[in-house]
C-alpha positions, 0 to 999 in steps of 0.5 A: 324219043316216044316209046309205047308198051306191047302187050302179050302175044302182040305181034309186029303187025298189031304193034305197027298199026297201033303206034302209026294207024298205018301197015305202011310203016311195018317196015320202017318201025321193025327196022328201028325196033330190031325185030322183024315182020313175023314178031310176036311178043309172047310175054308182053311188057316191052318198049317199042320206039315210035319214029316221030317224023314217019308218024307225022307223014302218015298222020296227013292222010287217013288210016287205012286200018283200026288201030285196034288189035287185029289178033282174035283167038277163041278157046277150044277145050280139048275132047277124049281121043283128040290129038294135035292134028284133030284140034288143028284140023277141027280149028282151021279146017285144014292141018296147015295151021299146025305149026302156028298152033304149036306155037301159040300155046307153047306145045311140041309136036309130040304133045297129047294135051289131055282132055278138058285143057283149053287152048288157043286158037288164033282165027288169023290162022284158019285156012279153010273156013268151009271145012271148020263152019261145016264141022262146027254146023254138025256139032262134030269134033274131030277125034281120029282116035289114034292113040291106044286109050284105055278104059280110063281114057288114058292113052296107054303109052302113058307115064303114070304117077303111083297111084295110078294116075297120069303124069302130066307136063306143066302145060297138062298135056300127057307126059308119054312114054318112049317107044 
């Protein structure tokens, strides 16, 4: 039994071509694999199992992808007065990435990442390549200021240590007060 490595944030897809060169065999390998279509391997350092007999009959005809992975994410450095949905929207050009977003950098919701953290945007999920090259164009961030900020550029329903400063989560994002 041949096995391959994952590697971090590589999903059933790039796995899938990557072991066979072929999407024609997702199916089959998720099934040996126990996972399915939409896994993504956060972590990395697993073992997926390679069915030699399907790799043998799709090896007689020509891949039809790169067995390169298909995955490609680019940073965006968070601005003063962004919240979620203004980096979704500025990223993908529409809100409708939200939820992968959240996802691929560990955030809720209810987060307000502070200014200058770098996230991850994966360019798989853009939705409305118009809007986001126009914003992109105009050299525009979208920043719907939202949230209460003071002087300091600090939201106000802010959590603050006692020197004054901002309490933040693990992921630099701004630990916020309950309403």
């Amino acid at each position: 039994m041949k096995t391959i490595d994952t590697y971090k944030d590589e999903s059933a897809v790039d796995l899938c071509i990557r072991a066979y060169g072929h999407i024609e065999a997702l199916i089959p390998f998720c099934k040996e694999n126990g996972f399915s279509v939409d896994y993504e391997d956060l972590a990395g350092n697993n073992s997926c199992v390679i069915n030699e007999v399907l790799k043998t009959e799709l090896s007689s005809s020509k891949p039809l992808f790169s067995k390169k992975p298909i995955v490609k994410q680019s940073v965006s450095i968070v601005n003063a007065e962004q919240n979620l949905i203004d980096l979704v929207l500025q990223e993908s050009g529409s809100i409708e990435g939200f939820i992968s977003f959240l996802r691929l950098n560990n955030l809720t919701p209810n987060s307000f990442p502070a200014a200058g953290l770098q996230l991850r945007v994966n360019e798989l999920d853009v939705v409305n390549t118009d809007v986001r090259d126009y914003l992109r164009s105009i050299s525009h961030k979208v920043c719907s200021g939202v949230f209460d900020i003071d002087a300091s550029g600090v939201p106000a329903n802010v959590l603050l240590n006692e020197d004054g400063t901002p309490l933040l989560a693990e992921d630099g994002s701004y630990l916020l007060a309950e309403s």
